[in-house]
C-alpha positions in Angstrom: -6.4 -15.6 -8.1 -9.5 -14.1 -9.5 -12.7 -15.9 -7.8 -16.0 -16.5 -9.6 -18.3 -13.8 -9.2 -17.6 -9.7 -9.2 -15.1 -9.6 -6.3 -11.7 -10.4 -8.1 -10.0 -11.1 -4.8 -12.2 -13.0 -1.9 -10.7 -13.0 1.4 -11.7 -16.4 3.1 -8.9 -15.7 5.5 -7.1 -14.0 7.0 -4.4 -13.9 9.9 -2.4 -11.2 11.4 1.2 -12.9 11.6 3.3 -10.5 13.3 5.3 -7.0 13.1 8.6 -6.1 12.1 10.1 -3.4 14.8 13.6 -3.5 12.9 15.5 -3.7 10.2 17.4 -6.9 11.5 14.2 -7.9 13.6 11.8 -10.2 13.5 10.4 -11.6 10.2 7.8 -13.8 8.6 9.3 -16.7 6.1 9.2 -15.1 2.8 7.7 -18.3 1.1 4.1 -16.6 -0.3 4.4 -13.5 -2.6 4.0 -10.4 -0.7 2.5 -7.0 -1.4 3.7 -3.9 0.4 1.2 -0.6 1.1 2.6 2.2 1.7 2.2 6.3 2.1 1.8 9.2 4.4 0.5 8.7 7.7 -2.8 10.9 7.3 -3.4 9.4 3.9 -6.3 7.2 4.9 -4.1 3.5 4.6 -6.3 2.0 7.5 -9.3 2.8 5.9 -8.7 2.0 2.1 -7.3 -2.3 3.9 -10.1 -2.3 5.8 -12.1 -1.4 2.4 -9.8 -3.8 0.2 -10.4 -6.8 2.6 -13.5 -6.2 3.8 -13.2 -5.9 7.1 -14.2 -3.2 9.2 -11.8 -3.5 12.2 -8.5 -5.5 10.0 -6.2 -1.8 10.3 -6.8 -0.1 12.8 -7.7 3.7 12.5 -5.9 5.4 14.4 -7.2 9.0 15.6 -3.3 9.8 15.8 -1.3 9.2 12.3 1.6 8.1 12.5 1.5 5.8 15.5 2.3 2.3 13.4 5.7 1.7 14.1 6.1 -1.3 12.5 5.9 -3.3 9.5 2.8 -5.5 9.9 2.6 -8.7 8.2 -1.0 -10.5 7.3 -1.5 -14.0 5.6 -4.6 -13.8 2.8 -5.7 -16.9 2.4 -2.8 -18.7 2.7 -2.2 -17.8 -0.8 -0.1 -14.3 -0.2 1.2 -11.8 2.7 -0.1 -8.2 2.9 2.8 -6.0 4.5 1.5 -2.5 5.8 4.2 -0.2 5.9 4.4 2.6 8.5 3.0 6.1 7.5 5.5 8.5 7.1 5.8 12.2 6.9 3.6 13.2 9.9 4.9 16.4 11.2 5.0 15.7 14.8 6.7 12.2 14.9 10.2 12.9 16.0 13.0 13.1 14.0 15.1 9.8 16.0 11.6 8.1 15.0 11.7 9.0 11.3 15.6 8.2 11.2 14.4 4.6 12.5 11.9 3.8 10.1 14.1 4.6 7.2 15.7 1.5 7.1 13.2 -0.5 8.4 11.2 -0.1 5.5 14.2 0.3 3.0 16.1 -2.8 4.0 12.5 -4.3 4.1 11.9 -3.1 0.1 15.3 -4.1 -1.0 15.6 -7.7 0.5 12.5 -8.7 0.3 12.9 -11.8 -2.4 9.2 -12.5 -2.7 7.7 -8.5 -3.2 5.5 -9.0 -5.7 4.8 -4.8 -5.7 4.2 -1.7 -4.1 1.2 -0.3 -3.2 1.9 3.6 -3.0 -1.1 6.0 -1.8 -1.3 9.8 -2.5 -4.1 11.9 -1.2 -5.6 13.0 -4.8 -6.5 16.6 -2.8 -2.5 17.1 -2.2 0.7 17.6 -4.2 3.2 14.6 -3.8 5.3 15.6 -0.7 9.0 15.2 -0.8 9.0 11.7 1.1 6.1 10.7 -1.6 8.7 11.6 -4.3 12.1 9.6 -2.6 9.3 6.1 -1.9 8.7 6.3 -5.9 12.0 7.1 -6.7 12.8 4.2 -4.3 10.7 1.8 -5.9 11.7 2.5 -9.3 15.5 2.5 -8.1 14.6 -1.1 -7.3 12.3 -1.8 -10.4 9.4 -3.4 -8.5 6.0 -3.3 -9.6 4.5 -0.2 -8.1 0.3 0.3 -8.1 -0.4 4.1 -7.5 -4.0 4.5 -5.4 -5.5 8.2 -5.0 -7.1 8.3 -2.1 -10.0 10.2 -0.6 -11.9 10.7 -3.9 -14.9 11.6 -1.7 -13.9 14.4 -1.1 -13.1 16.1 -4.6 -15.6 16.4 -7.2 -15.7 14.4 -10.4 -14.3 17.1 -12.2 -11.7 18.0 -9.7 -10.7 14.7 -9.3 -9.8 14.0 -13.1 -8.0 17.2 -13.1 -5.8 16.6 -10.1 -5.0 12.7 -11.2 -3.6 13.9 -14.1 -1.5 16.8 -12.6 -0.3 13.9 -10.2 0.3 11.3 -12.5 2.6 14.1 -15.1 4.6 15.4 -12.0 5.4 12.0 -10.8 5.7 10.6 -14.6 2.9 7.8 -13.6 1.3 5.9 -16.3 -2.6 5.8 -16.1 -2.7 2.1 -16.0 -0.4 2.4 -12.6 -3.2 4.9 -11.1 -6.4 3.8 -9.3 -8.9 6.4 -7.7 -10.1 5.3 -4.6 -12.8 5.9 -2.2 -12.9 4.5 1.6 -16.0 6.3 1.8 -17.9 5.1 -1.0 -15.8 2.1 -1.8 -15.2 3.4 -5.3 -12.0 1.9 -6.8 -11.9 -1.0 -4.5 -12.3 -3.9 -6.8 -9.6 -1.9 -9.7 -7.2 -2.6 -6.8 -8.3 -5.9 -5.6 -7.8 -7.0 -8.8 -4.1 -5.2 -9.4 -3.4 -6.7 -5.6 -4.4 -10.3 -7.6 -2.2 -9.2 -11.0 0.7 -8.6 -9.0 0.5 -11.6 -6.7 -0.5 -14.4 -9.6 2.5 -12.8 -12.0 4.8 -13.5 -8.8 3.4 -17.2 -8.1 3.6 -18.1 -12.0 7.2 -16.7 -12.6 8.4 -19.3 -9.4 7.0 -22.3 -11.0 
Protein backbone atom coordinates (compact mmCIF):
# COMPACT_ATOMS: atom_id res chain seq x y z
CA UNK A 1 0.00 0.00 0.00
CA UNK A 2 3.15 1.96 0.34
CA UNK A 3 3.27 4.95 -2.42
CA UNK A 4 6.41 6.25 -3.96
CA UNK A 5 7.88 8.93 -2.17
CA UNK A 6 8.24 9.51 1.92
CA UNK A 7 4.51 9.35 2.81
CA UNK A 8 3.90 5.45 3.21
CA UNK A 9 0.12 5.90 3.02
CA UNK A 10 -1.30 8.78 0.43
CA UNK A 11 -4.80 9.63 0.93
CA UNK A 12 -6.27 10.45 -2.70
CA UNK A 13 -9.68 9.88 -1.15
CA UNK A 14 -11.54 9.88 1.03
CA UNK A 15 -15.42 9.48 1.96
CA UNK A 16 -17.20 9.55 5.18
CA UNK A 17 -19.66 6.49 4.72
CA UNK A 18 -21.76 6.51 7.65
CA UNK A 19 -22.08 5.83 11.62
CA UNK A 20 -23.03 3.00 13.50
CA UNK A 21 -25.52 4.13 16.57
CA UNK A 22 -25.96 0.27 17.60
CA UNK A 23 -24.90 -2.82 18.06
CA UNK A 24 -27.55 -4.32 15.61
CA UNK A 25 -27.65 -0.98 13.68
CA UNK A 26 -26.68 0.22 10.73
CA UNK A 27 -23.44 -1.05 8.98
CA UNK A 28 -21.11 -0.60 6.11
CA UNK A 29 -20.40 -3.95 3.82
CA UNK A 30 -17.41 -5.43 5.33
CA UNK A 31 -15.80 -6.05 1.87
CA UNK A 32 -12.33 -3.73 2.30
CA UNK A 33 -10.10 -4.42 5.37
CA UNK A 34 -10.85 -2.13 8.17
CA UNK A 35 -8.77 -0.51 10.91
CA UNK A 36 -10.42 0.44 14.19
CA UNK A 37 -8.96 3.60 16.54
CA UNK A 38 -9.77 3.64 19.56
CA UNK A 39 -9.12 5.28 23.31
CA UNK A 40 -10.23 7.76 25.93
CA UNK A 41 -12.30 10.55 24.99
CA UNK A 42 -9.74 13.42 26.00
CA UNK A 43 -6.93 11.49 24.46
CA UNK A 44 -6.50 13.70 21.44
CA UNK A 45 -8.16 10.86 18.58
CA UNK A 46 -9.52 13.82 16.44
CA UNK A 47 -6.36 15.38 16.19
CA UNK A 48 -3.81 12.49 15.79
CA UNK A 49 -6.82 11.34 12.13
CA UNK A 50 -6.76 14.57 11.20
CA UNK A 51 -2.75 14.40 11.42
CA UNK A 52 -2.63 10.67 9.93
CA UNK A 53 -4.83 11.76 6.85
CA UNK A 54 -3.93 14.97 6.39
CA UNK A 55 -6.79 16.72 6.76
CA UNK A 56 -7.42 19.44 8.93
CA UNK A 57 -11.28 19.29 9.46
CA UNK A 58 -11.63 14.99 8.62
CA UNK A 59 -12.53 14.37 12.80
CA UNK A 60 -13.86 16.74 14.27
CA UNK A 61 -12.40 18.30 17.55
CA UNK A 62 -14.69 18.50 19.71
CA UNK A 63 -14.34 21.11 22.68
CA UNK A 64 -16.53 18.51 24.64
CA UNK A 65 -14.88 14.79 24.80
CA UNK A 66 -16.83 12.33 24.69
CA UNK A 67 -19.66 13.56 22.49
CA UNK A 68 -19.00 10.83 19.46
CA UNK A 69 -21.56 8.45 19.95
CA UNK A 70 -21.09 6.43 17.27
CA UNK A 71 -18.88 4.24 15.32
CA UNK A 72 -17.86 6.24 12.23
CA UNK A 73 -16.92 4.57 9.19
CA UNK A 74 -14.54 6.27 6.35
CA UNK A 75 -13.58 4.73 2.94
CA UNK A 76 -9.55 5.51 2.12
CA UNK A 77 -9.13 5.29 -1.23
CA UNK A 78 -11.31 2.71 -1.97
CA UNK A 79 -8.63 0.46 -0.86
CA UNK A 80 -9.67 0.23 3.15
CA UNK A 81 -12.29 1.57 5.84
CA UNK A 82 -11.09 3.68 8.85
CA UNK A 83 -13.53 2.96 11.84
CA UNK A 84 -13.28 5.66 14.70
CA UNK A 85 -14.45 4.24 17.77
CA UNK A 86 -16.18 6.35 20.47
CA UNK A 87 -13.93 7.85 23.34
CA UNK A 88 -14.64 6.31 26.39
CA UNK A 89 -13.97 6.97 29.99
CA UNK A 90 -14.92 10.70 30.22
CA UNK A 91 -16.17 11.26 33.65
CA UNK A 92 -19.29 13.15 33.00
CA UNK A 93 -20.95 10.99 30.24
CA UNK A 94 -23.68 9.10 31.97
CA UNK A 95 -23.53 5.85 33.08
CA UNK A 96 -26.96 4.57 30.64
CA UNK A 97 -24.44 6.15 27.87
CA UNK A 98 -21.34 4.12 28.84
CA UNK A 99 -23.63 0.90 29.35
CA UNK A 100 -24.62 1.61 25.50
CA UNK A 101 -21.39 1.90 23.96
CA UNK A 102 -20.16 -1.21 25.50
CA UNK A 103 -21.55 -3.35 23.08
CA UNK A 104 -21.59 -1.19 20.39
CA UNK A 105 -18.00 -1.27 20.13
CA UNK A 106 -17.66 -4.94 21.58
CA UNK A 107 -20.07 -6.62 19.23
CA UNK A 108 -18.39 -4.27 16.58
CA UNK A 109 -14.56 -5.74 17.63
CA UNK A 110 -15.80 -9.32 17.78
CA UNK A 111 -17.83 -9.63 14.45
CA UNK A 112 -16.08 -7.61 12.46
CA UNK A 113 -14.72 -10.41 9.70
CA UNK A 114 -12.55 -7.91 7.87
CA UNK A 115 -10.61 -5.99 11.15
CA UNK A 116 -7.39 -5.83 10.02
CA UNK A 117 -6.25 -4.26 13.80
CA UNK A 118 -6.66 -1.99 16.46
CA UNK A 119 -5.45 1.25 16.79
CA UNK A 120 -5.28 1.87 20.69
CA UNK A 121 -4.20 5.46 22.02
CA UNK A 122 -2.77 6.29 25.55
CA UNK A 123 -1.88 9.70 26.64
CA UNK A 124 2.08 9.06 27.19
CA UNK A 125 1.53 11.85 30.29
CA UNK A 126 -1.04 9.27 32.13
CA UNK A 127 -1.16 5.83 33.60
CA UNK A 128 -3.35 3.34 31.61
CA UNK A 129 -6.86 3.79 33.15
CA UNK A 130 -8.93 0.79 33.98
CA UNK A 131 -11.04 0.99 30.61
CA UNK A 132 -7.50 1.34 28.78
CA UNK A 133 -6.63 -1.99 30.50
CA UNK A 134 -10.21 -4.17 29.68
CA UNK A 135 -9.87 -2.47 25.52
CA UNK A 136 -6.25 -4.32 25.54
CA UNK A 137 -7.33 -7.11 27.39
CA UNK A 138 -10.18 -7.11 24.84
CA UNK A 139 -8.15 -7.11 21.91
CA UNK A 140 -5.83 -9.62 22.90
CA UNK A 141 -8.94 -11.91 24.15
CA UNK A 142 -9.75 -11.63 20.44
CA UNK A 143 -6.09 -11.91 19.14
CA UNK A 144 -6.27 -8.99 16.62
CA UNK A 145 -3.49 -7.00 15.62
CA UNK A 146 -3.30 -4.20 18.02
CA UNK A 147 -0.85 -0.85 17.19
CA UNK A 148 -0.25 1.13 20.49
CA UNK A 149 0.10 5.19 19.74
CA UNK A 150 1.32 7.57 22.68
CA UNK A 151 -0.13 10.49 22.27
CA UNK A 152 0.61 14.13 23.08
CA UNK A 153 4.44 13.74 22.95
CA UNK A 154 4.50 17.62 22.87
CA UNK A 155 3.96 17.92 25.84
CA UNK A 156 6.66 15.73 27.73
CA UNK A 157 10.21 16.18 27.24
CA UNK A 158 12.46 13.91 25.32
CA UNK A 159 13.62 12.43 28.37
CA UNK A 160 10.33 12.20 29.98
CA UNK A 161 8.86 10.74 27.23
CA UNK A 162 11.27 7.66 26.88
CA UNK A 163 10.90 7.15 30.46
CA UNK A 164 7.08 7.09 30.66
CA UNK A 165 6.90 4.75 27.20
CA UNK A 166 8.63 2.33 28.84
CA UNK A 167 6.79 2.39 32.28
CA UNK A 168 3.61 2.08 29.89
CA UNK A 169 4.73 -0.45 27.61
CA UNK A 170 6.04 -2.97 31.07
CA UNK A 171 2.65 -2.29 32.93
CA UNK A 172 0.62 -3.21 29.88
CA UNK A 173 3.25 -5.94 28.77
CA UNK A 174 3.45 -4.03 25.14
CA UNK A 175 6.26 -4.86 22.91
CA UNK A 176 8.18 -1.81 21.57
CA UNK A 177 7.53 -2.70 18.00
CA UNK A 178 3.53 -2.36 18.98
CA UNK A 179 4.40 1.35 20.39
CA UNK A 180 4.53 4.53 18.26
CA UNK A 181 5.11 8.09 19.99
CA UNK A 182 3.01 10.56 18.49
CA UNK A 183 2.69 14.16 18.19
CA UNK A 184 -0.63 16.11 16.73
CA UNK A 185 1.30 19.07 17.47
CA UNK A 186 4.41 18.54 15.74
CA UNK A 187 3.35 15.65 13.54
CA UNK A 188 6.04 13.53 15.06
CA UNK A 189 5.24 9.75 14.63
CA UNK A 190 2.81 10.23 11.90
CA UNK A 191 4.42 8.44 9.07
CA UNK A 192 5.56 5.26 11.85
CA UNK A 193 1.78 4.91 11.97
CA UNK A 194 0.78 5.55 8.51
CA UNK A 195 2.95 2.98 7.67
CA UNK A 196 1.67 0.31 10.54
CA UNK A 197 -2.09 1.56 9.36
CA UNK A 198 -0.61 0.19 5.58
CA UNK A 199 1.16 -3.14 7.40
CA UNK A 200 -1.91 -4.03 8.87
CA UNK A 201 -4.25 -3.32 5.89
CA UNK A 202 -1.82 -5.04 3.00
CA UNK A 203 -1.31 -8.29 5.48
CA UNK A 204 -5.31 -8.39 5.60
CA UNK A 205 -5.73 -7.85 1.63
CA UNK A 206 -2.87 -10.60 0.88
CA UNK A 207 -4.14 -13.27 3.34
CA UNK A 208 -7.87 -12.98 1.24
CA UNK A 209 -6.33 -13.76 -2.00
Amino acid sequence: MAESGSDPLVIRKLEFIGGMAAADGWRPESELPEVAFAGRSNVGKSSLLNTLVRRKAFARVSRTPGRTREINFFRVNSHFVLADLPGYGYAKISKEKKADWKPLIEGYLRHTATLAGVVQLLDIRRDPSDDDIQMLDYLAELELPTVAVLTKLDKVSRLEADRRAGEIMRSLSLLKEQVILFSAATGEGRDELAEAVASLVDITRSGSQ
